[in-house]
C-alpha positions as CSV (number, residue, x, y, z in Angstrom):
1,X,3.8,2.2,11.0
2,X,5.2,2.3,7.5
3,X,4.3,4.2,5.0
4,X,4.3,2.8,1.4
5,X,4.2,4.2,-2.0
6,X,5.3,3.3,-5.7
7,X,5.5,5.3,-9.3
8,X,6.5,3.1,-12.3
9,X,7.2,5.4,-15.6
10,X,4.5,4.9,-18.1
11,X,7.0,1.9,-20.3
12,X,7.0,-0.2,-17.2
13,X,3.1,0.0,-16.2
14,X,1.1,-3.4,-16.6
15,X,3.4,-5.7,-16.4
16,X,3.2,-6.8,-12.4
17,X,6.1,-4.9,-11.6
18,X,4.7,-2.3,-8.7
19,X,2.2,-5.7,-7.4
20,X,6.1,-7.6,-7.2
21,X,7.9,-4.5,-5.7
22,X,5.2,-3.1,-3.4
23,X,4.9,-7.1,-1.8
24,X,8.6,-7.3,-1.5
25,X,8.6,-4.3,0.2
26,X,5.7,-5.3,2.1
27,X,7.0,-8.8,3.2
28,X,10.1,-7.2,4.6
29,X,8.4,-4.5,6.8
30,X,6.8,-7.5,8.4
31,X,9.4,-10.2,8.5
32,X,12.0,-8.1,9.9
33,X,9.3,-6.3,12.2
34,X,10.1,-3.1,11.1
35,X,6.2,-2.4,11.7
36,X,3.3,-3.5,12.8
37,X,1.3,-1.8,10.0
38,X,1.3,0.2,6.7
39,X,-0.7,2.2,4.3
40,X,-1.0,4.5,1.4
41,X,-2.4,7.1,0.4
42,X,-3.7,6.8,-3.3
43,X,-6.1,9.2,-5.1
44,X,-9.8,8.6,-5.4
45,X,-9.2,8.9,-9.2
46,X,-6.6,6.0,-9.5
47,X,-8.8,3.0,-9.8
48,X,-5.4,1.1,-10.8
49,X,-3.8,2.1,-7.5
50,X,-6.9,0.8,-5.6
51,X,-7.4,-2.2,-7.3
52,X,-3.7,-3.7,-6.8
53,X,-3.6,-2.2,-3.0
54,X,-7.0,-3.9,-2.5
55,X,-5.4,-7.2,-4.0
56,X,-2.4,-7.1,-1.6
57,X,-4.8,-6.6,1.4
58,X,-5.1,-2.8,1.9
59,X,-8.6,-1.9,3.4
60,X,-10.3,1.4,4.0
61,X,-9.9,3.1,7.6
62,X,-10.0,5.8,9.4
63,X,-7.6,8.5,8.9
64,X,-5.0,8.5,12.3
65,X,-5.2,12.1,13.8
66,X,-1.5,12.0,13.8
67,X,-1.3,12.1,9.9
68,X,-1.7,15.4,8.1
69,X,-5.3,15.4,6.4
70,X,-6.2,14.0,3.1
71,X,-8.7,12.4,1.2
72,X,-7.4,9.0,1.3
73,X,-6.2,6.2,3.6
74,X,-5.9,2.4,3.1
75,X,-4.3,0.4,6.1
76,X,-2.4,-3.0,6.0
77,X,-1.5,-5.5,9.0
78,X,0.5,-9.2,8.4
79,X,-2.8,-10.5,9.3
80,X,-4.1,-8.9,6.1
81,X,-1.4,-9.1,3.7
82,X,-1.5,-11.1,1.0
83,X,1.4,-12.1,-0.7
């Protein structure tokens, strides 16, 4: 399992950059095999965050036991990715 995350500085927001990086990153994990699946962990509050994880193919799922507690968890497969 991966774990996946990205912060762009306020100058670089809205221009596609974290939707290019995160996919790259993404794309990788999967063609190389490095896992089998991912996910992130945004915050209720950062509709952005959900909106371009829901575009790439993130979707809503249980939280693993094996994780430490949060409020959030969004899971992606290759089968769901989207490039």
């Amino acid at each position: 399992m991966a774990s996946f995350d990205i912060k762009l500085i306020p100058k670089a927001q809205g221009k596609e950059i974290a939707t290019y990086a995160l996919k790259y990153a993404i794309g990788q994990v999967f063609e190389l095999n490095l896992a089998t699946k991912g996910y992130v962990e945004p915050t209720a509050a950062n509709q952005k965050a959900w909106s371009l994880y829901e575009r790439i193919g993130f979707v809503s799922k249980p939280r693993p036991t094996f994780l430490e507690p949060d409020e959030t968890y969004l899971e992606i497969t290759k089968a769901l990715f989207r490039m």
